[in-house]
C-alpha positions as CSV (number, residue, x, y, z in Angstrom):
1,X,92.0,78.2,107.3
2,X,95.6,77.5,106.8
3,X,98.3,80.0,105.6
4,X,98.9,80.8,101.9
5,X,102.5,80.9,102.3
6,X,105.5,80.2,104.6
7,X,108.3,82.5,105.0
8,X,111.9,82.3,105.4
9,X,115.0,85.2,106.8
10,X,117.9,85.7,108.9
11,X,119.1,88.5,110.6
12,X,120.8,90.4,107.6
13,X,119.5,88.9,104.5
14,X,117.0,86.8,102.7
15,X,118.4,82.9,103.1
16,X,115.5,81.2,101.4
17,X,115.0,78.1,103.4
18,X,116.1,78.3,107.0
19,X,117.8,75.0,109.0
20,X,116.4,75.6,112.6
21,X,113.8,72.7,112.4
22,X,113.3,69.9,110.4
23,X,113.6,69.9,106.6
24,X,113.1,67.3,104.0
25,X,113.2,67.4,100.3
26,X,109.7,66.1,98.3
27,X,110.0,65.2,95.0
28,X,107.3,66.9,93.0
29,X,105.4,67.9,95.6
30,X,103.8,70.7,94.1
31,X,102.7,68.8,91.2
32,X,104.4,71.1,88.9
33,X,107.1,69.1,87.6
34,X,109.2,70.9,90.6
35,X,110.6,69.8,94.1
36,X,109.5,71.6,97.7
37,X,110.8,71.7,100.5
38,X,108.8,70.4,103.4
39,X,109.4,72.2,106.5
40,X,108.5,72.3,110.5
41,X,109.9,75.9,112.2
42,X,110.9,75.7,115.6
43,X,109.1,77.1,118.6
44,X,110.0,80.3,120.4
45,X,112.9,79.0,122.9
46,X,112.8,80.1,126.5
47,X,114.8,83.3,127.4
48,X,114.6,84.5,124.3
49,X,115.8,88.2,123.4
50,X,112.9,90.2,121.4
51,X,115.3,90.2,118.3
52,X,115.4,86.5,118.3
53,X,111.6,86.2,119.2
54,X,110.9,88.7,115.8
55,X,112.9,85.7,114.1
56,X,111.5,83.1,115.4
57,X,108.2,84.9,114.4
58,X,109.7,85.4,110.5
59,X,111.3,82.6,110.1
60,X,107.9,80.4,111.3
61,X,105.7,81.9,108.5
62,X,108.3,79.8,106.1
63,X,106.2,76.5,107.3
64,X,105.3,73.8,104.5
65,X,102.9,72.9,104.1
66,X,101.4,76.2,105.5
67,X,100.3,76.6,109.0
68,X,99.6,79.3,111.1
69,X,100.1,77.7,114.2
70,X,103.5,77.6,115.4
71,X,103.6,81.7,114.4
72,X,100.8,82.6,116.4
73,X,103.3,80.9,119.7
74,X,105.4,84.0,118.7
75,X,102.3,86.4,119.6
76,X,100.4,88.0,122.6
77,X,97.4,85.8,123.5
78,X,95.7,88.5,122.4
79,X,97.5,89.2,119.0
80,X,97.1,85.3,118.6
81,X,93.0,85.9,118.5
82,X,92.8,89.4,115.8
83,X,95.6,88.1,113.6
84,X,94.1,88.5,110.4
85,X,96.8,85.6,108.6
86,X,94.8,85.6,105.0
87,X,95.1,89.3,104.8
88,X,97.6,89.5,101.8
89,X,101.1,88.6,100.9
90,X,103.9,90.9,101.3
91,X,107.1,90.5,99.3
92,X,110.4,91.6,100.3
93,X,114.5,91.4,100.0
94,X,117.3,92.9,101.6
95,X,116.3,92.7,105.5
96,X,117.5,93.5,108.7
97,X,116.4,93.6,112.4
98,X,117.1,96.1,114.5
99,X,116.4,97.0,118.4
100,X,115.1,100.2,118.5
101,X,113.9,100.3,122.4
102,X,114.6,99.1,126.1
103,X,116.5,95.8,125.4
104,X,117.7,92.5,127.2
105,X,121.0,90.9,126.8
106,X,120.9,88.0,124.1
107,X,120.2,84.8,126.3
108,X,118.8,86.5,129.4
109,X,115.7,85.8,130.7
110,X,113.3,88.3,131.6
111,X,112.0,88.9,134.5
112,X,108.0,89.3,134.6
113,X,107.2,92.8,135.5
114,X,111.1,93.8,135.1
115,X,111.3,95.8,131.7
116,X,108.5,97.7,130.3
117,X,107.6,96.6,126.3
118,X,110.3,97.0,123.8
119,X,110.3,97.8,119.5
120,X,111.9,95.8,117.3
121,X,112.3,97.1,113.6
122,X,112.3,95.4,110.6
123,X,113.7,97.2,107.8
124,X,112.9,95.7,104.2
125,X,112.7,96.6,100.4
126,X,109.3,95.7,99.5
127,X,109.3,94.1,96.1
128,X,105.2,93.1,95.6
129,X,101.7,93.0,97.3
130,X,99.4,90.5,97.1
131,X,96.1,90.6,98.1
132,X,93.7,88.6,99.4
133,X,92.9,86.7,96.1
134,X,96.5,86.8,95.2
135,X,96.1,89.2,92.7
136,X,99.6,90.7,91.8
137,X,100.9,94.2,92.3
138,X,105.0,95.0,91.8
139,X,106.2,97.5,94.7
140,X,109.7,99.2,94.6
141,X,110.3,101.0,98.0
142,X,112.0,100.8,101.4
143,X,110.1,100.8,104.3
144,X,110.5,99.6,108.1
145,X,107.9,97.6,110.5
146,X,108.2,98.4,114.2
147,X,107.0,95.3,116.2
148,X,106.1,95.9,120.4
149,X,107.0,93.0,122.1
150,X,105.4,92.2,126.3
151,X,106.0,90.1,127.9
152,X,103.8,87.2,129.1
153,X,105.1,84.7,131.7
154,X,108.1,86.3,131.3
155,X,108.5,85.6,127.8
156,X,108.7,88.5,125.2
157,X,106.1,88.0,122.6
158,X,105.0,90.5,119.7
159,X,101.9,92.4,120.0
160,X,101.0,94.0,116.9
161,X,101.9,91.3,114.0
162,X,100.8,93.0,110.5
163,X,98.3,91.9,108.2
164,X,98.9,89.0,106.4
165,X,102.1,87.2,105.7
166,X,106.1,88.5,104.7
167,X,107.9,86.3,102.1
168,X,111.2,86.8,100.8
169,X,111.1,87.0,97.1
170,X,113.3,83.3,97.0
171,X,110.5,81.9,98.8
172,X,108.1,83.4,95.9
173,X,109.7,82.7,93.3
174,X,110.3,78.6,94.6
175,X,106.7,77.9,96.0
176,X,104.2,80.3,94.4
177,X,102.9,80.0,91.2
178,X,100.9,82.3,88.7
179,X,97.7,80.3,88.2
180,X,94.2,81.6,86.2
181,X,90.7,82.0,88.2
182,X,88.0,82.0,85.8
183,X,84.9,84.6,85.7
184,X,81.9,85.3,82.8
185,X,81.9,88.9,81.3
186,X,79.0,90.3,81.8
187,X,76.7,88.8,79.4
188,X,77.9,85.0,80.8
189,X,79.2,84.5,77.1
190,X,82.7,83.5,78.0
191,X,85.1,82.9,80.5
192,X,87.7,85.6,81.4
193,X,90.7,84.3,83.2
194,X,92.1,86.6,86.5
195,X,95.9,85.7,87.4
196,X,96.5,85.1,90.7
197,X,99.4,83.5,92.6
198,X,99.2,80.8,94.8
199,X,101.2,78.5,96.7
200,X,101.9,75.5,95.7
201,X,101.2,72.1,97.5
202,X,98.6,69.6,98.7
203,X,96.4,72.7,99.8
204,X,96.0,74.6,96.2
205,X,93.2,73.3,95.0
206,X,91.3,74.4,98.2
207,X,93.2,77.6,97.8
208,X,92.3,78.3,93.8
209,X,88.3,77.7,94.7
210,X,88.6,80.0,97.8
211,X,90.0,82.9,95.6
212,X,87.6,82.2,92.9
213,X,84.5,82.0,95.6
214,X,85.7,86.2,97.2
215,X,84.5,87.0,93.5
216,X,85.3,88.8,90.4
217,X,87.2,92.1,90.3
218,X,86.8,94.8,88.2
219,X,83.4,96.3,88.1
220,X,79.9,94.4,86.8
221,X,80.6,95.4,83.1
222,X,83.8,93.6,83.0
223,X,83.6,90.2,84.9
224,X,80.8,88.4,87.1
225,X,80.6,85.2,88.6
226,X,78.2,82.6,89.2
227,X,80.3,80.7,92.3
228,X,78.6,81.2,95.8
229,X,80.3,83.5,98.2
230,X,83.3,82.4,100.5
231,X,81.5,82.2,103.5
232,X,79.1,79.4,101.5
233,X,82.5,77.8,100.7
234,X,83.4,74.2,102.4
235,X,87.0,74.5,104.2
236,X,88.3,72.3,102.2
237,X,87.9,70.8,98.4
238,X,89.3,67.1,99.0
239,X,90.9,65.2,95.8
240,X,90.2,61.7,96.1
241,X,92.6,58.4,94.4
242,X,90.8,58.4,91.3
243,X,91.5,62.4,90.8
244,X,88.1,63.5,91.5
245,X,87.7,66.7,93.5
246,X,84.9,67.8,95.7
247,X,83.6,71.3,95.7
248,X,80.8,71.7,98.3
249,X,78.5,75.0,99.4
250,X,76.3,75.5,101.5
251,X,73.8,77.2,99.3
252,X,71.2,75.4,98.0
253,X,71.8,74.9,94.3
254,X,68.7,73.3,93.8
255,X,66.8,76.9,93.9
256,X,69.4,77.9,91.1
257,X,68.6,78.3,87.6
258,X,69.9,75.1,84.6
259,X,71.7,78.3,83.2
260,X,73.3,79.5,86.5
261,X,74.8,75.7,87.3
262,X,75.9,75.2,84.1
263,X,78.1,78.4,84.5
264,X,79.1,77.6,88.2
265,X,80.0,74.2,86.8
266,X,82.2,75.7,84.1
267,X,84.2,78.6,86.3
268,X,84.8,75.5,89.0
269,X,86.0,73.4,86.6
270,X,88.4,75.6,84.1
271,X,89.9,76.7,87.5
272,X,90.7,73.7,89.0
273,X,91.9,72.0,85.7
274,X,94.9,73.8,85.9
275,X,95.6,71.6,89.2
276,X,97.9,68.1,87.7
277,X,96.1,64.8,89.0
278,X,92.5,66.5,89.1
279,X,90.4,64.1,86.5
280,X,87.1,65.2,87.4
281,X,84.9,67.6,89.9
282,X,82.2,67.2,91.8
283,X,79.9,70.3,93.0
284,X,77.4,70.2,95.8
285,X,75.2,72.8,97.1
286,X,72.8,71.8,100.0
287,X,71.2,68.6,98.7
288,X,71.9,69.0,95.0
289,X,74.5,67.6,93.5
290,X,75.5,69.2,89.5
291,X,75.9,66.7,86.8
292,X,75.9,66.0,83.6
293,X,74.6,63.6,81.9
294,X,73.4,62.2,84.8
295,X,76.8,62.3,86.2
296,X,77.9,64.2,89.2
297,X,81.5,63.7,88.3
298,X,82.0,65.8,86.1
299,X,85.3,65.8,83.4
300,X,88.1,68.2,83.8
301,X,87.6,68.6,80.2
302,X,83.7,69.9,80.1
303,X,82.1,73.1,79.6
304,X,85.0,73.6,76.7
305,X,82.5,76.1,74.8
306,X,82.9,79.0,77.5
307,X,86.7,79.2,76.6
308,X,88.3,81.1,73.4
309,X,88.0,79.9,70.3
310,X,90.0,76.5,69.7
311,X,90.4,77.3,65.8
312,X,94.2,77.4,64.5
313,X,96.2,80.8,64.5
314,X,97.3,81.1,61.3
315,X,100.2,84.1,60.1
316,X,99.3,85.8,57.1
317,X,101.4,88.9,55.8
318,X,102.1,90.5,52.4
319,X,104.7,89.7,50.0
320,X,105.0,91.4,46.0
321,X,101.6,92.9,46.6
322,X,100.1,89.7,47.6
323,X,98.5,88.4,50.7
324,X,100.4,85.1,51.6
325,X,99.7,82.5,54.3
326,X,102.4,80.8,55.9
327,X,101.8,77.7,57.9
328,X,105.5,76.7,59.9
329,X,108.0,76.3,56.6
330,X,105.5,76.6,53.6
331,X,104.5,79.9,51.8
332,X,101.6,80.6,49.5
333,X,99.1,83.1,47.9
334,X,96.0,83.2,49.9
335,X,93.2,82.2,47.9
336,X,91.1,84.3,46.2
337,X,91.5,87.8,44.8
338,X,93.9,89.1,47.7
339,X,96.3,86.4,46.9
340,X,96.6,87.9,43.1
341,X,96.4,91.8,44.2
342,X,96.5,93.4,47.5
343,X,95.6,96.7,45.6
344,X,98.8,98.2,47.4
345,X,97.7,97.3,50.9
346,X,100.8,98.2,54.0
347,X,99.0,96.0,56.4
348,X,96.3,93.3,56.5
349,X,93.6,91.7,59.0
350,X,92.9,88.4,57.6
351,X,89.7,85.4,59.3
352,X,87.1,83.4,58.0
353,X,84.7,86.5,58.2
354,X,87.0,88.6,55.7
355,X,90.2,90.3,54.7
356,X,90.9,94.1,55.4
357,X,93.7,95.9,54.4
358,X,95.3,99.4,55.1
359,X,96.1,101.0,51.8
360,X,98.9,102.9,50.9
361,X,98.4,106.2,52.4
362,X,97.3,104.7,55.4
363,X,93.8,106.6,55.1
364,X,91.4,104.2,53.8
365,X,90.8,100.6,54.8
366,X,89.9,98.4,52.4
367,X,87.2,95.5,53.9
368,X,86.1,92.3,51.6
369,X,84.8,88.5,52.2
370,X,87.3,86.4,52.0
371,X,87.0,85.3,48.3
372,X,87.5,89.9,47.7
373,X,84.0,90.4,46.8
374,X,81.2,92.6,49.0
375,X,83.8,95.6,49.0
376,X,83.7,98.7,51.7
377,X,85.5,101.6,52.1
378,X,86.3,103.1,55.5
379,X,88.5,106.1,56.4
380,X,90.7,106.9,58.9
381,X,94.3,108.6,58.9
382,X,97.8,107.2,60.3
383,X,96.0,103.5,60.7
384,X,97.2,100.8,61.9
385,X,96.9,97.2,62.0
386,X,93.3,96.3,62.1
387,X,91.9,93.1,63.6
388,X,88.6,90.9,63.8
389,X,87.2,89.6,66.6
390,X,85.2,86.3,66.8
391,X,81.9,87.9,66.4
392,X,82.8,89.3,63.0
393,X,84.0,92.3,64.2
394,X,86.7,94.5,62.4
395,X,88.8,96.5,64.8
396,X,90.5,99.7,62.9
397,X,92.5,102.0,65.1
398,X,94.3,105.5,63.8
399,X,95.3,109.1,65.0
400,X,92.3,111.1,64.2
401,X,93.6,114.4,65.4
402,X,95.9,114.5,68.0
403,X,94.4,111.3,70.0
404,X,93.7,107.3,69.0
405,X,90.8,106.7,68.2
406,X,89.1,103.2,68.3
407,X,86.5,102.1,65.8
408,X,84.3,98.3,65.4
409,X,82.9,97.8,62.4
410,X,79.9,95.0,62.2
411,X,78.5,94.5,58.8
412,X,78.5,98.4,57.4
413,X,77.5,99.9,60.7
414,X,80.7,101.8,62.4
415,X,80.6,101.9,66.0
416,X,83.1,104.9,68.0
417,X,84.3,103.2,70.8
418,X,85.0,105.2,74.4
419,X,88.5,105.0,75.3
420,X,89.4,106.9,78.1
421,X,92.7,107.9,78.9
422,X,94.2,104.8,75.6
423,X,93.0,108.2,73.6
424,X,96.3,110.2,74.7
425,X,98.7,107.4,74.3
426,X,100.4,106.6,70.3
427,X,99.4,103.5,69.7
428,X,101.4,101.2,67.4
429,X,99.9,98.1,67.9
430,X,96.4,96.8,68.7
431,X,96.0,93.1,70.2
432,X,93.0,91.5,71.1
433,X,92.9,88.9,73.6
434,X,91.8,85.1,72.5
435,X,88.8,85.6,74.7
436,X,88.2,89.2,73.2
437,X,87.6,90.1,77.2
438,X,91.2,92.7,76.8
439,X,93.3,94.4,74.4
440,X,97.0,95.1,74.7
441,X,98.7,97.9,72.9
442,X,102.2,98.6,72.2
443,X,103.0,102.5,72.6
444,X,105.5,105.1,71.4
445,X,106.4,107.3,75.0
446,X,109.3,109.5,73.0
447,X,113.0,109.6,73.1
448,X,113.1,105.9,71.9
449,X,111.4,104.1,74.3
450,X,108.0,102.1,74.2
451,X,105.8,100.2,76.4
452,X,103.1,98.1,76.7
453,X,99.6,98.8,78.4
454,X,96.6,96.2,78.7
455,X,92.9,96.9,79.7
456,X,89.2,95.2,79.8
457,X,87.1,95.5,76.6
458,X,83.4,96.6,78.2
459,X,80.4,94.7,76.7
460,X,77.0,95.2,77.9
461,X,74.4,92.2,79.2
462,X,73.5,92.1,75.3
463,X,77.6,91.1,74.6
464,X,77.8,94.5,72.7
465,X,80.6,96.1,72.7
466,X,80.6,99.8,74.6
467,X,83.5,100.8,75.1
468,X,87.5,100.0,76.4
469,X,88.4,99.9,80.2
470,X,91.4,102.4,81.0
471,X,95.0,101.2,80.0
472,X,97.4,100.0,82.4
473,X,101.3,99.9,82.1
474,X,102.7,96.2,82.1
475,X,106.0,96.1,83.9
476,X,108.4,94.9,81.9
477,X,112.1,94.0,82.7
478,X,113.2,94.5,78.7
479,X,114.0,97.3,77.0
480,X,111.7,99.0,73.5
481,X,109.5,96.1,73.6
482,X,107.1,96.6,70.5
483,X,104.8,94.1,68.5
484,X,103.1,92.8,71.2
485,X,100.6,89.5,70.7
486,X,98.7,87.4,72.7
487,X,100.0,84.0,73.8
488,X,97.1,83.2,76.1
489,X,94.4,85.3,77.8
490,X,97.2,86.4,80.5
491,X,100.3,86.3,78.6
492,X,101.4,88.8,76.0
493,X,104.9,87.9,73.5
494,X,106.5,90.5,72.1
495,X,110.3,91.4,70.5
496,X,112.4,94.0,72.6
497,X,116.2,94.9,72.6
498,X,118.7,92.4,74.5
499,X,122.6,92.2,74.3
500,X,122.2,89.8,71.6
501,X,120.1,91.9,69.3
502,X,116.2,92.1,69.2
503,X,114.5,89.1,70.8
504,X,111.0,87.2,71.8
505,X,110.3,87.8,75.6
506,X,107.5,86.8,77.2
507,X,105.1,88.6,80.0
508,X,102.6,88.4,82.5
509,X,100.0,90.9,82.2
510,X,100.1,91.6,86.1
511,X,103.4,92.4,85.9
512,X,104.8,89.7,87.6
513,X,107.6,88.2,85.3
514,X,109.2,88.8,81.9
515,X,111.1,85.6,80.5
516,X,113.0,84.9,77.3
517,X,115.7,86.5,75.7
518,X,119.4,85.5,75.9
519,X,118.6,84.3,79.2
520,X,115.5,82.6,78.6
521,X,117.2,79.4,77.2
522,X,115.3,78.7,74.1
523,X,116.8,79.4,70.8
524,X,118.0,82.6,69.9
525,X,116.6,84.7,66.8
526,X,119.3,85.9,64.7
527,X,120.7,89.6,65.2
528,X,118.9,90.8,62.3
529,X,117.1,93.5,63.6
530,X,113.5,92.0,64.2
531,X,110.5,94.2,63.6
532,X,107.5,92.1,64.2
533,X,106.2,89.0,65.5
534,X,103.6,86.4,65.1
535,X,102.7,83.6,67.7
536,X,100.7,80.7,66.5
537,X,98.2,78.5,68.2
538,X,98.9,75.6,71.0
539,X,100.9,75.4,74.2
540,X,104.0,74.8,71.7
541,X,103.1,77.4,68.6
542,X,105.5,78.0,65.9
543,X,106.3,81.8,65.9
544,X,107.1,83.8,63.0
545,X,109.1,87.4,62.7
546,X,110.1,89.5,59.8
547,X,113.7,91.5,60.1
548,X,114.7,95.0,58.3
549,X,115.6,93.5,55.4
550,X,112.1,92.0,54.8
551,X,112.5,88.7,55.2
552,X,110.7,86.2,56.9
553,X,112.0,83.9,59.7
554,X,110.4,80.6,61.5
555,X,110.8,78.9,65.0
556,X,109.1,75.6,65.2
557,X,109.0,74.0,68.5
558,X,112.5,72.0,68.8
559,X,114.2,73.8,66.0
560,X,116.1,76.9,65.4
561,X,114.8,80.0,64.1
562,X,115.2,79.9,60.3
563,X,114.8,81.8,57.3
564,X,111.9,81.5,54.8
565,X,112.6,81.7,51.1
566,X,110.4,84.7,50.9
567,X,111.6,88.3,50.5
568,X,109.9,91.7,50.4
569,X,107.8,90.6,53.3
570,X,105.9,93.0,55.3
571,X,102.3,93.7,57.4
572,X,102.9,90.5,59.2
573,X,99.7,89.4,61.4
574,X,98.2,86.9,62.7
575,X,94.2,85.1,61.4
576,X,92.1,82.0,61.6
């Protein structure tokens, strides 16, 4: 299979794209509204020294579109064969190569049997791993790579070429992209999207169904799959003129279950959609070919009921003891009794299955339909925001001694969840995701600060819920971030400090990039000292923040943020 990645240095620094061989620009290549670079590295030349062979080696994992075969002229015969090229992505800056054993002079040529083997060192900053999948993990440390060069035919040539590829982080940040491969939990109720990144280029859709067929991550009581292992997988998944892709196995899919194909058909499908150009996918396994409808070419747009909810997310927050509902400029009382008297409610959960609200003393929640009638009482003490889920479910989280405690409420049965290690941590915010597959909490860690941690939200094969994977620190690059909400099932929004006052940032759960801010180049919220934040619905949603005077501000897509003729505003959330 071809390389994931090219990669690009000089002898000092990262340089991004190197000018040794032949380079041309492609518009929109990638087929993300971007240009690439196409590019052919040079060869190893003759009489090269080993610091210019180690170069050579570098600079010719920068090819694109990816190829693996002018590196492995930089290698042994034998390094050439064990090479393991799809091991992982490294990602590095600040660079340098250094001769750390017996040496030639630049330009000379060996002579063959004249110089016993040599090391060259690389010395780098490591700035992320990936792994084989491209799963994401951020890395902050120096370290050095010593590469033994022989020589064969009296050429030097590197030995012992690590694992995988080295990109500089320029070349990650121009021709990888952070894309979703789609899983079932485990009761095969909904899709759960992975991140992973990719390059880009003619080769990603091949390169999105090869990561999705190594499988799902995370332990059977998170996330399984349906998709035939990689060794099953066809080389290649071919787009045709029309935009129809073919995905091919060699397992027979004939001995599969209706169920099974219809959920193979739906993980193919929602990951390759992501792909621009792809209209419509074709799966074959052995002599079967899926359809539907008769049809083996099946939409991009199918198997929509596997993915979260498509119903609007509506802001809802209280205002004179009132519950309101605000949809982009317009204010009013939500209907029914909570829109007369909140009953002194600090915060609200508000969806079609009901309306709960924290009262005063932050002890009780109070939990009604939606019109205020069928009224229960729960307990708690310090709560916070609670939340439904889309199965009815009422979330209700609080400090029950000195640890967080997490509690579902279905109908009037309560339900103690296990929370591992999220019990130690002050939790000021609870989020679920749109797929209800993971929950993001914002956290006070003392002194001032506050961070965010995300984990998995364990179901058994009934889809009952039985507990919360452990929490794991999203790396952000802005500081007190707090209110954190979902903007898709692996992005989270939230407000945090910047030199022009609080503002909206934006964050991959793996860590990988935080955008938005003064520097994000969308419009600015006011300095007004923003203290939470609703995101609507859409890939445009309006979004909606309240400030420390209690007023209520609005960003529609196109405008600039502005502020709402409603005062006393507070418990701000969002609700279907």
């Amino acid at each position: 299979m071809a390389l994931v990645a090219g990669f690009a240095m000089t002898a000092s620094a990262c340089a991004g794209i190197p000018t040794s061989g032949p380079v041309s620009k492609v518009a929109d290549d990638s087929g993300f509204g971007e240009s690439t670079v196409r590019y052919s590295p040079a060869r190893p030349l003759p009489g090269a020294s080993p610091q210019q062979v180690v170069r050579g080696y570098l600079d010719a994992m920068l090819a694109f579109p990816a190829s693996s075969g002018t590196v492995s002229t930089f290698l042994t015969p034998g390094a050439a064969k064990t090479w393991k090229s799809l091991a992982g992505v490294r990602v590095y800056s600040q660079s340098g190569v250094l001769l750390s054993g017996p040496s030639t002079a630049p330009g000379a040529k060996p002579q063959l049997g004249s110089a016993a083997p040599v090391v060259v060192r690389l010395g780098i900053v490591d700035n992320a791993q990936l792994d084989q999948q491209g799963h994401y993990t951020r890395r902050v440390s120096r370290s050095n790579i010593n590469y033994r060069l022989q020589l064969v035919d009296g050429e030097w040539r590197i030995s012992n070429p690590q694992p995988g590829l080295l990109v500089t982080s320029k070349f990650f940040t121009d021709y990888f992209r952070q894309l979703d491969i789609y899983f079932f939990d485990r009761p095969g109720e909904r899709l759960v999207p992975d991140p992973v990144h990719l390059a880009v280029g003619d080769r990603l859709p091949t390169a999105l169904i090869s990561s999705l067929a190594r499988g799902a991550a995370g332990g059977s009581d998170v996330m399984r799959t349906f998709v035939p292992g990689l060794r099953s997988l066809s080389p290649s998944v071919p787009v045709n003129s029309d935009g129809v892709a073919d995905v091919e196995f060699d397992a027979d899919l004939d001995a599969v279950n209706e169920s099974s194909r219809e959920h193979l058909s739906a993980q193919i499908i929602w990951t390759l959609r992501q792909v621009p150009g792809i209209s419509a996918v074709r799966v074959f396994g052995g002599d079967t070919a899926l359809n539907t409808g008769g049809d083996a070419a099946q939409s991009i747009e199918s198997w929509g009921a596997y993915g979260p909810s498509v119903a609007k997310v509506r802001a809802f927050a209280l205002a004179g003891d009132k519950v309101i509902q605000i949809n982009d400029d317009s204010v009013e009382p939500l209907t029914g009794a909570w829109g007369r008297d909140a009953r002194g409610a600090t915060k609200i959960a508000v969806s079609d299955d009901g309306v709960a609200g924290v009262l005063a003393a932050r002890s009780q929640v109070r939990v009604t339909n939606r019109k205020g009638g069928d009224v229960r009482t729960f307990g708690g003490y310090r709560l916070i925001d609670p939340r439904w889920d889309d199965d009815g479910g009422l979330w209700m989280v609080d400090r029950a001694s000195p640890q967080t405690r997490v509690r579902r409420v279905v109908g009037g049965a309560v339900q103690t969840l296990d929370t591992g290690s999220l019990a130690t941590l002050d939790v000021r915010v609870f989020a679920l995701s749109p797929d209800a597959s993971r929950y993001a909490v914002t956290v006070d860690t003392g002194g001032g600060r506050s961070a965010i941690y995300v984990g998995t939200i364990r179901r058994d094969a009934k889809d009952r819920v039985i507990g919360l994977g452990e929490p794991v620190r999203v790396f952000i690059t802005a500081a007190r971030p707090r209110s954190a909400t979902w903007t898709s099932g692996t992005e989270l929004s939230f407000l945090a400090d910047s030199n022009s006052g609080v503002q909206v940032y934006t964050a991959a759960i793996d860590g990988s990039a935080t955008t938005g801010g003064a520097s994000g180049g969308g419009a600015l919220l006011p300095d007004v000292r923003a203290g939470s934040l609703v995101v609507g619905s859409g890939t445009t949603p309006t979004q909606y923040a309240t400030d420390a005077r209690r007023r209520l501000w609005n960003l529609v897509p196109g405008r600039s943020w502005k502020l709402l003729d409603t005062t006393g505003v507070t418990g701000l959330t969002s609700g279907r």
